[in-house]
C-alpha positions as CSV (number, residue, x, y, z in Angstrom):
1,X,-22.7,-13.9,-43.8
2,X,-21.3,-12.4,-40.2
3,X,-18.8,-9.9,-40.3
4,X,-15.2,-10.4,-38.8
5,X,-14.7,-8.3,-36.2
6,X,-11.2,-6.4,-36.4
7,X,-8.5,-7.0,-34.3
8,X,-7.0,-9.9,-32.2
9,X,-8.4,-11.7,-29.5
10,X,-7.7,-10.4,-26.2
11,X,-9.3,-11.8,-23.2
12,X,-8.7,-10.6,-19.8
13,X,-9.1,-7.4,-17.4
14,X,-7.5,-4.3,-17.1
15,X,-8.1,-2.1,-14.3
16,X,-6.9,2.0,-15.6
17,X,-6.2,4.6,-13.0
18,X,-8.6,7.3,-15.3
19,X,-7.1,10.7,-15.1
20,X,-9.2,14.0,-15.2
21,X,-10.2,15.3,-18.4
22,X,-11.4,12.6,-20.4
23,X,-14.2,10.3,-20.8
24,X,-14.0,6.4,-19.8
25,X,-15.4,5.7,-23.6
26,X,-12.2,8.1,-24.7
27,X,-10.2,5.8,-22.3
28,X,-11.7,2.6,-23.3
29,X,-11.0,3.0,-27.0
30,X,-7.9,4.5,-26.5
31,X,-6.7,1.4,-24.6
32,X,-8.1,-1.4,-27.2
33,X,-6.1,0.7,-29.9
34,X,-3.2,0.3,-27.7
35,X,-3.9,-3.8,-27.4
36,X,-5.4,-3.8,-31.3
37,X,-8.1,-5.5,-29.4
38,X,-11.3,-7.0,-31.3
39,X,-13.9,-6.7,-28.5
40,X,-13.7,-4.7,-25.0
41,X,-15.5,-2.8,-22.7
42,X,-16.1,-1.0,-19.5
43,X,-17.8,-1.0,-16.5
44,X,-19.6,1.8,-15.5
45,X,-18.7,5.4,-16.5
46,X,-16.9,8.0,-14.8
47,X,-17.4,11.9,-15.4
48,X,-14.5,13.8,-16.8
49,X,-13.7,15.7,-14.0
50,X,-13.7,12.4,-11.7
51,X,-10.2,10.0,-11.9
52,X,-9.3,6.4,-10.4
53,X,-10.8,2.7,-10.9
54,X,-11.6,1.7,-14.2
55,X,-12.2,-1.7,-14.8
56,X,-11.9,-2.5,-18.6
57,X,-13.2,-6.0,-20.0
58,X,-12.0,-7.4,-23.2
59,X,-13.0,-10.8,-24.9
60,X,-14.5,-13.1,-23.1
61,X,-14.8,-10.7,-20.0
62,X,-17.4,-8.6,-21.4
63,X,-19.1,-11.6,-20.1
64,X,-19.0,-10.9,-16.6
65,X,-19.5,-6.8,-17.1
66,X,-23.0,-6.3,-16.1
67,X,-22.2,-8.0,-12.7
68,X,-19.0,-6.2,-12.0
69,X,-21.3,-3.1,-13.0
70,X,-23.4,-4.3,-10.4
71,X,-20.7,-4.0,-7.4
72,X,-20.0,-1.6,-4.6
73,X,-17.9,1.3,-5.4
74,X,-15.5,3.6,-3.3
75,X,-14.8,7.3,-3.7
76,X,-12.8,10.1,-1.6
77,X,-14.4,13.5,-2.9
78,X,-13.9,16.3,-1.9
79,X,-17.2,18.9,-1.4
80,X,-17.0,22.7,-2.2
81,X,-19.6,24.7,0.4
82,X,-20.8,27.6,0.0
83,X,-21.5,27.4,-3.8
84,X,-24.1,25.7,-6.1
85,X,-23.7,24.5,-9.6
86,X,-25.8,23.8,-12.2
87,X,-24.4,20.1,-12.8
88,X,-23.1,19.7,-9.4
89,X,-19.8,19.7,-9.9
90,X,-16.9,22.0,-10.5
91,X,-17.8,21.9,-14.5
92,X,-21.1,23.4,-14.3
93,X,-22.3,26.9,-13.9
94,X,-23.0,28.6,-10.9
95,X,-26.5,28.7,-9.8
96,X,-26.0,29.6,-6.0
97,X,-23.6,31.1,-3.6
98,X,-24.4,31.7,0.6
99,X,-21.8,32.3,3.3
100,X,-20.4,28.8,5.1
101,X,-20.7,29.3,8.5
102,X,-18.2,28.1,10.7
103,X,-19.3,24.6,10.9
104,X,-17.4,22.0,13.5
105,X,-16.1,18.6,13.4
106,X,-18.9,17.9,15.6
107,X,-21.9,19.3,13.9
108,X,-20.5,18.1,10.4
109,X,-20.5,14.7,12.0
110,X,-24.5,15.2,13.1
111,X,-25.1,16.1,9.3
112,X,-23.2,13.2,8.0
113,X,-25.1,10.5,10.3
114,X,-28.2,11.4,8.6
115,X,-26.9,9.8,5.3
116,X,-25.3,6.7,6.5
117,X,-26.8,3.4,6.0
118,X,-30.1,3.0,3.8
119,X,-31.4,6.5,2.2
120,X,-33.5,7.8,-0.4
121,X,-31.8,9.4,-3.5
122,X,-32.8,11.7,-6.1
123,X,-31.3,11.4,-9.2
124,X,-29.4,14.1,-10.8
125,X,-30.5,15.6,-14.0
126,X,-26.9,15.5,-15.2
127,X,-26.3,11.8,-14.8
128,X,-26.8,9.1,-17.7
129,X,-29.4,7.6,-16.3
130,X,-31.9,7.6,-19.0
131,X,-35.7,8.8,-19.4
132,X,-37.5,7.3,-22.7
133,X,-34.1,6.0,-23.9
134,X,-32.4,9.4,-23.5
135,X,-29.7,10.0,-20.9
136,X,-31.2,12.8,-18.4
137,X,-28.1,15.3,-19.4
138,X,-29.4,15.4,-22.8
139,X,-32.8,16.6,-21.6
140,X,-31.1,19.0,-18.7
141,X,-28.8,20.4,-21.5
142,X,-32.0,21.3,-23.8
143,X,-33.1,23.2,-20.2
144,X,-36.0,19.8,-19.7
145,X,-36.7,19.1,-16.5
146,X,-37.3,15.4,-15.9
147,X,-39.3,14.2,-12.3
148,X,-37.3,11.8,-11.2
149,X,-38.5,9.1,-8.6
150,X,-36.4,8.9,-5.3
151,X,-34.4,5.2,-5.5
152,X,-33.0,3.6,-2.5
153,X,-29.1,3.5,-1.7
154,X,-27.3,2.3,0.8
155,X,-24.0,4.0,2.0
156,X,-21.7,1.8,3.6
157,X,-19.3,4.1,5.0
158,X,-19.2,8.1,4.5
159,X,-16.3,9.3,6.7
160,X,-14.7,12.7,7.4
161,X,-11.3,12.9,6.3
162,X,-10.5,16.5,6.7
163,X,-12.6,20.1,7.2
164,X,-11.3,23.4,6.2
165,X,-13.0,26.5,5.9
166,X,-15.2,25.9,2.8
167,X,-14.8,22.4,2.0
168,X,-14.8,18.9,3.3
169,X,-12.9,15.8,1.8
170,X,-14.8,12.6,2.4
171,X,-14.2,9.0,1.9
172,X,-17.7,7.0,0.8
173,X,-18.2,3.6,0.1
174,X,-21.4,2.8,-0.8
175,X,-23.9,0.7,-3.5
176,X,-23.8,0.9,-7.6
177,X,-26.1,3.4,-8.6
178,X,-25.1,6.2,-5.7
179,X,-24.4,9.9,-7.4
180,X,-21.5,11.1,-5.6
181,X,-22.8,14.5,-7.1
182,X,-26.4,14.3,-5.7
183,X,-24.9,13.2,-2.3
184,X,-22.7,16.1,-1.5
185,X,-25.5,18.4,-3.0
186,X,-27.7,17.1,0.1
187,X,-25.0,17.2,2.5
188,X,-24.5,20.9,1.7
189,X,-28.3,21.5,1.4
190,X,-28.4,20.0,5.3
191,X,-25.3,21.9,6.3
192,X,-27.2,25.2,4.7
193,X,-25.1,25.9,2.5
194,X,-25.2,24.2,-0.4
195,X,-22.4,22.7,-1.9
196,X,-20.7,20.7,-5.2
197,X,-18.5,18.8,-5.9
198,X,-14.9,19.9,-6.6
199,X,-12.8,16.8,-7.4
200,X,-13.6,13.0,-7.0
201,X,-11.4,9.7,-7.1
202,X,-12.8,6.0,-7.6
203,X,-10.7,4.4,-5.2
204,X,-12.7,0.8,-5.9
205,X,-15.0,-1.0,-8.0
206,X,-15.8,-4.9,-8.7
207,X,-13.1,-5.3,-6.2
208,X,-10.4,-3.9,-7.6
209,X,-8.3,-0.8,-6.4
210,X,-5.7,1.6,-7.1
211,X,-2.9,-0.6,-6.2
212,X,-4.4,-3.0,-9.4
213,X,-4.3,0.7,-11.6
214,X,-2.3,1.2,-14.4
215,X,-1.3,4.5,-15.9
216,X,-2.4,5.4,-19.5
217,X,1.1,7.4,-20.4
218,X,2.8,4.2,-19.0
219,X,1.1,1.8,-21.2
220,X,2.2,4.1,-24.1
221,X,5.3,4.2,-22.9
222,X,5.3,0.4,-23.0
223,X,3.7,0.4,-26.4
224,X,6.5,2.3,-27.4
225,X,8.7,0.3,-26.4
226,X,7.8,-2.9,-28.1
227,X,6.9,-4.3,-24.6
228,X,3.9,-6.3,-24.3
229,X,1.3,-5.2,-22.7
230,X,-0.6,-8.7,-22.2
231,X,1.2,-9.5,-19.3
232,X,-1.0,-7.1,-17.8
233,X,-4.3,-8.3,-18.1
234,X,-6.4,-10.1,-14.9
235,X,-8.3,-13.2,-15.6
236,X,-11.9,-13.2,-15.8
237,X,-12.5,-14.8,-12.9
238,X,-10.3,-12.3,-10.7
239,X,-14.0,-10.1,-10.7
240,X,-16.2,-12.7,-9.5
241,X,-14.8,-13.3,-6.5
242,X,-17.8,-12.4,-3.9
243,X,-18.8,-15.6,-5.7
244,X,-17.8,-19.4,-3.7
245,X,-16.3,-21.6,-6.4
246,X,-16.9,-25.2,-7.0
247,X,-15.2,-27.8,-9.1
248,X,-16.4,-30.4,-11.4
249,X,-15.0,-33.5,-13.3
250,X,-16.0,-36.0,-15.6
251,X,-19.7,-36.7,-17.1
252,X,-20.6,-33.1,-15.1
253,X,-18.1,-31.0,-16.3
254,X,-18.3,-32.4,-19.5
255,X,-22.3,-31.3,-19.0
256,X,-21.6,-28.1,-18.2
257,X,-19.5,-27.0,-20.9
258,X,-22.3,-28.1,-23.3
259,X,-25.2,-26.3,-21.8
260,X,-26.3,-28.5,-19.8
261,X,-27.6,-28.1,-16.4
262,X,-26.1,-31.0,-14.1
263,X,-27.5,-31.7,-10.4
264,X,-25.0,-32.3,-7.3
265,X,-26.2,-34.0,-4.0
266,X,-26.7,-31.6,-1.2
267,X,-27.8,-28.0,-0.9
268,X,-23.7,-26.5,-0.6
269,X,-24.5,-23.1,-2.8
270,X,-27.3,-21.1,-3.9
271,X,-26.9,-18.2,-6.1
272,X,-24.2,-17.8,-8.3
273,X,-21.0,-20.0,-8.1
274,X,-17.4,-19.9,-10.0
275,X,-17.2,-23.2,-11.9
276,X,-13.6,-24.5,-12.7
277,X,-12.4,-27.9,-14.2
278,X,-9.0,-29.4,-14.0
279,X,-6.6,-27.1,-15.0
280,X,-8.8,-23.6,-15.3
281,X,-12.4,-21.3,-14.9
282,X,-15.1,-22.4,-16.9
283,X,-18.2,-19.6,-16.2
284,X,-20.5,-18.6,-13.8
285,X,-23.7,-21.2,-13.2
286,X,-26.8,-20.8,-11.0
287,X,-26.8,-22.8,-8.2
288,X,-30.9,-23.6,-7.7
289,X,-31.5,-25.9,-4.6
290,X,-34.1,-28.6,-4.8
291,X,-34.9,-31.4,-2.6
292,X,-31.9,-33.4,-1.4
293,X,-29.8,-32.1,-4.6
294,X,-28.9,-28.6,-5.7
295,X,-28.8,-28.2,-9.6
296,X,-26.1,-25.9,-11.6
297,X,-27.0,-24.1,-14.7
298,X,-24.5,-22.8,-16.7
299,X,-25.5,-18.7,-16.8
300,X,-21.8,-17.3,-18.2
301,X,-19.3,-19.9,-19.8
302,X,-16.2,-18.6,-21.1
303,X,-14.4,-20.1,-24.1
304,X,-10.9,-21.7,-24.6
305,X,-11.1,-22.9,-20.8
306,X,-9.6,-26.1,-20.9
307,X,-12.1,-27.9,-18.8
């Protein structure tokens, strides 16, 4: 016999502006209290020290989390030179310290070109990406070095925003699976003289931005209130859409929301598309050309939709 799972059904997104201090799980389950939620989730992890963008799926969103894991994000960090830490960041120890020389606009641009665009990137050992089922931090904590293979990212943008005399504040926009950290520990490894970060702001991920954040204190706030807090939520659908969108009636749609792969004439879509009824979304399907016809099958079907 399954288990009921506690709490009300909640379906939707919420997107949190993080604030420093505490972890996204902290802030994830703090927020599902808030909504006595039954099933939610996030999308990707930010450190501690970092604040901004964080998506949070409940219900029938969870759905769609791996692919809004899967999006570009967007940062504005700002790099400490001159000093080296163990975690590279402002929370670890101190490993290194050399003088910053007296670098311009100019030759902090020539530095910077060199990471634009495609590059290679190392890993740090203080990131959750995990070795043997075990996130590398737990190994670096227990003083274990890990080899970790170069992977390719590409950085969309990385500009200059400002440049004092031992630090630089940059905007980056780049692929998932970029380490901010890792980044600016290059950059001040080419500028010679090494560097860490010293604060960092998500200012985008799955498409959403500060300007879709909410405050934590103000949800409380609301919560305290008696105000509802549902009115809040994003549809499912509001993260998929890099994806074109397609509508279906009759014998297909009635396909579709059983399982059931259904074929349309023409090549119009390959890849994923956004499948909606009448009146609402229904999933994500796979659009898989062939021949004259292309055929859709269903990948992500959410429930309740309406048709």
């Amino acid at each position: 016999m399954s288990r009921r799972r506690k709490g009300r059904e909640v379906n939707g997104i919420l997107v949190i502006d993080k604030p420093q201090g505490v972890t996204s799980n902290g802030i994830l389950q703090q927020i599902k209290r808030l909504y006595g939620a039954a099933k939610a989730g996030h999308t990707g992890a930010l450190d501690p020290l970092a604040t901004g963008v964080l998506p949070l799926c409940f219900g029938e969103a969870t759905k769609f989390s791996q692919m809004m894991l899967d999006s570009d994000k967007a940062y504005i960090t700002t790099a400490r030179l001159g000093v080296r830490t163990e975690t590279g960041d402002a929370e670890g120890a101190v490993v290194e310290e050399k003088p910053v020389p007296a670098l311009t606009e100019a030759e902090v641009e020539a530095v910077l070109e060199d990471f634009r665009g495609d590059i290679q990137q190392v890993p740090s050992m203080y990131s959750a990406l995990k070795h043997q089922g075990k996130p590398l931090y737990e190994y670096a904590r227990e003083g274990i070095e890990i080899d970790r293979p170069a992977r390719p990212v590409t950085i969309y943008e990385l500009k200059l925003l400002a440049i004092r005399e031992n630090e630089l504040d940059l905007a980056v926009t780049c692929t998932k699976g970029t380490y901010i950290r890792s980044l600016v520990e290059d950059i001040g490894e080419q500028l010679g003289c090494g560097a860490h970060v010293s604060a960092l702001r998500r200012t985008l991920a799955a498409g959403y931005t500060l300007a879709n954040a909410h405050d934590v204190k103000e949800l409380e706030a609301m919560r305290e209130r008696g105000d509802s807090l549902d009115g809040l939520l994003l549809p499912p659908e509001s993260a998929l859409t890099m994806f074109p969108e397609h509508r279906l009636a009759g014998p297909a749609l009635v396909s579709i929301l059983n399982g059931q792969p259904v074929r349309i004439p023409g090549q119009p879509f390959e890849g994923f598309v956004r499948i909606y009824g009448d009146r609402s979304f229904v999933g994500l399907v796979e659009a898989l050309p062939d021949g004259d016809s292309t055929a859709l099958v269903p990948r992500r079907l959410v429930k309740n939709n309406g048709g």
